[in-house]
C-alpha positions in Angstrom: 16.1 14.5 -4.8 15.9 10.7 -3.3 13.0 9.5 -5.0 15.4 8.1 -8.3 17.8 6.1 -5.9 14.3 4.0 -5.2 12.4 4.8 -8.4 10.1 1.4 -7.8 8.7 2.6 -4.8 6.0 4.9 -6.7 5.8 2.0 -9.2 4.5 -0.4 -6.1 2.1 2.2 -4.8 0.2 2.2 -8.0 0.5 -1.7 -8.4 -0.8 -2.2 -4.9 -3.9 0.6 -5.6 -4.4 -1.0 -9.0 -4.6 -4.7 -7.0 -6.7 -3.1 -4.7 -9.3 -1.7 -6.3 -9.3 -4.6 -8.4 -10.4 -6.6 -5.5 -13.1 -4.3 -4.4 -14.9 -3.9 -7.7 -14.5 -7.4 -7.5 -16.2 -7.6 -3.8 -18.9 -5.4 -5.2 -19.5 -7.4 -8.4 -19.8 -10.8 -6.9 -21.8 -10.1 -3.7 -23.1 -6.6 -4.4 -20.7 -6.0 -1.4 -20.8 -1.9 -1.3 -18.1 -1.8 1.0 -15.8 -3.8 -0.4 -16.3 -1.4 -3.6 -15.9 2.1 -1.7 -12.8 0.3 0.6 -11.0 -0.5 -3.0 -11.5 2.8 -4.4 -10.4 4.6 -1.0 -7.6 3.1 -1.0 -6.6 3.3 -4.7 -6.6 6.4 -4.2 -4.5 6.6 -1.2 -2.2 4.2 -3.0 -2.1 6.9 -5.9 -1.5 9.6 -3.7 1.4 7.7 -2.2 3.1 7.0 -5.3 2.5 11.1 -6.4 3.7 12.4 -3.5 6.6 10.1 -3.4 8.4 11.7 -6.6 7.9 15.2 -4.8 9.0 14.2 -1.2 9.9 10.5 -0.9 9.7 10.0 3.0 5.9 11.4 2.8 5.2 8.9 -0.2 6.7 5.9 1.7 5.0 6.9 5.0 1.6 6.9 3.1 2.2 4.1 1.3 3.8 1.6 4.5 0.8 3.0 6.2 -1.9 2.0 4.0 -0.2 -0.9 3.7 -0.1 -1.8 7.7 -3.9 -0.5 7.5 -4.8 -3.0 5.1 -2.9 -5.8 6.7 -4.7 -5.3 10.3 -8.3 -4.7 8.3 -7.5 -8.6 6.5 -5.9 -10.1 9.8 -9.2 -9.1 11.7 -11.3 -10.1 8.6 -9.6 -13.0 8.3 -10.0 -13.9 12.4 -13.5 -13.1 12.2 -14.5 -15.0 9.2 -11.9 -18.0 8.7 -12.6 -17.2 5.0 -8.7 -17.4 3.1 -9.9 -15.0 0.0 -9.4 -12.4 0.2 -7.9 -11.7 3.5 -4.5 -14.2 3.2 -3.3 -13.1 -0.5 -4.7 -9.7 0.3 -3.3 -9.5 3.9 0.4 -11.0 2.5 0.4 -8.2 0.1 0.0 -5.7 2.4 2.1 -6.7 4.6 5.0 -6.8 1.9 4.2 -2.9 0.9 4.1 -2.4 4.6 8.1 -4.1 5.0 8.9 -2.7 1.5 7.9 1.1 2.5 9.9 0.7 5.7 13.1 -0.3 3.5 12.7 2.2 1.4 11.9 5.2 4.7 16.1 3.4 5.6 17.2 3.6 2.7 15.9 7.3 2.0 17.3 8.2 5.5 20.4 6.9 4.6 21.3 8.7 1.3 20.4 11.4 3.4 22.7 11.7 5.8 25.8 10.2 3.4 24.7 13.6 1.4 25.0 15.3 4.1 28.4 14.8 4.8 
């Protein structure tokens, strides 16, 4: 009932997996990195789930989707501390970080058109 007052919120989910697994099969081709590969496609498909869900019951979409997103952000801030290495852990990190913000906007927003149709 909510989900078309945000529509791009699915729309962001899939970008962000899309983006994601990009970078992993990226990982895997350049330095064979398995983990970077299975992370990617773990998380694509979390992404994926986020954005399905999200057309069915929007606060559960946005909830799996901010929370991959915070995931992510701590898993690149902690890569990033550990390694000093800018790519991919800042651009990667950033993103993440901005699904993490965006989901929470979108969780308000929800919660608000909520309770206005409530009244």
């Amino acid at each position: 009932m909510y989900a078309h007052h945000h529509p791009l919120a699915g729309l962001v989910y899939i970008i962000y997996g899309i983006i994601i697994l990009s970078g992993g099969i990226y990982g895997y081709v350049k330095t064979n990195s398995r983990p970077s590969l299975i992370s990617g496609i773990i998380s694509a498909i979390v992404a994926a789930i986020a954005a399905a869900v999200f057309h069915r019951h929007p606060q559960l979409g946005v909830a799996i989707g901010g929370l991959l997103g915070l995931s992510l952000a701590i898993v690149f801030y902690i890569r990033y501390s550990n390694t000093k290495k800018t790519m991919p852990a800042i651009p990667i990190g950033a993103l993440s970080l901005f699904v993490f913000f965006y989901s929470i906007f979108a969780l308000m927003r929800i919660h608000h058109l909520m309770h206005i149709h409530k009244y």
